[in-house]
C-alpha positions as CSV (number, residue, x, y, z in Angstrom):
1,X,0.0,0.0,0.0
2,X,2.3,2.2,0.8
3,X,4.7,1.8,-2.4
4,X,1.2,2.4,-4.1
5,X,0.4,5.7,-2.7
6,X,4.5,6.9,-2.9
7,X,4.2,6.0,-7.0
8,X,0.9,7.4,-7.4
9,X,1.5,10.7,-5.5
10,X,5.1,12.0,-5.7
11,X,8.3,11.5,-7.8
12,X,8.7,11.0,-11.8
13,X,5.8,7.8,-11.5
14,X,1.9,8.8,-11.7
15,X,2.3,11.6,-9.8
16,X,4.4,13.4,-12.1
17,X,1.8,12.9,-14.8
18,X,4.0,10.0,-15.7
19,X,1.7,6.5,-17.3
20,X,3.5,4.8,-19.5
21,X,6.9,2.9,-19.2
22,X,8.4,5.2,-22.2
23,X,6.9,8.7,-20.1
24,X,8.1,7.3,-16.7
25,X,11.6,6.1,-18.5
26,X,12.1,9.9,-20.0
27,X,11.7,11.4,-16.7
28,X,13.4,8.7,-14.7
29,X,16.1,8.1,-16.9
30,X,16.2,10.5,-19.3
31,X,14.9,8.3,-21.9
32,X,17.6,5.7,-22.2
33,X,15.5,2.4,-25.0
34,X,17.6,0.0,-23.4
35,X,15.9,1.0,-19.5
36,X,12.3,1.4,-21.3
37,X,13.0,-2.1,-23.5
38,X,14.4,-4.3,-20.5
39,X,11.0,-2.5,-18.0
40,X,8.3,-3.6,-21.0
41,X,10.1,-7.0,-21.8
42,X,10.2,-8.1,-18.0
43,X,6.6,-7.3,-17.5
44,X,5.5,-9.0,-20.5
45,X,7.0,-12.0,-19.2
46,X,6.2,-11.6,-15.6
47,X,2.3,-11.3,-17.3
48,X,3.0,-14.4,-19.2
49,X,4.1,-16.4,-16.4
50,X,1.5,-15.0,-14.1
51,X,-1.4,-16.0,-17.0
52,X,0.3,-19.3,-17.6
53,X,0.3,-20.5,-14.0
54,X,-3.7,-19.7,-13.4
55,X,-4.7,-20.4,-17.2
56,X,-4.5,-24.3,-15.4
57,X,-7.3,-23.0,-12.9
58,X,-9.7,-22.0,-15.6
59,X,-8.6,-18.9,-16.1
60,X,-6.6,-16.2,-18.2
61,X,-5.2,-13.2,-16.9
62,X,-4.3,-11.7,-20.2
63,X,-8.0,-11.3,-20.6
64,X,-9.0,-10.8,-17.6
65,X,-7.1,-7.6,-17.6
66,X,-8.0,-5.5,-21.1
């Protein structure tokens, strides 16, 4: 909760008016593709895994979350 409200209230993250990996990296980082690249690859396999281990339980998180 706490790491929640810090990101979504102060700093570069959603408080800053920051929402997307390529906004927070330009403000974080200063825009470096290789930060931005490595952030979006290891939550689209952190999703996949996530999907994959409940897709066994009858569901599928990839849908469940657009």
């Amino acid at each position: 909760m706490d790491f929640g409200r810090s990101i979504s209230t102060y700093g570069v993250y959603f408080g800053g008016g920051n929402y997307s990996i390529t906004d927070i990296c330009q403000a974080y980082c200063g825009g470096e593709p290789t930060w931005s690249n490595n952030v979006s690859n290891i939550m689209t396999n952190a999703l996949k895994k996530a999907s994959e281990s409940i897709s066994g339980a009858g569901g599928n998180l990839s849908s469940q979350l657009r």
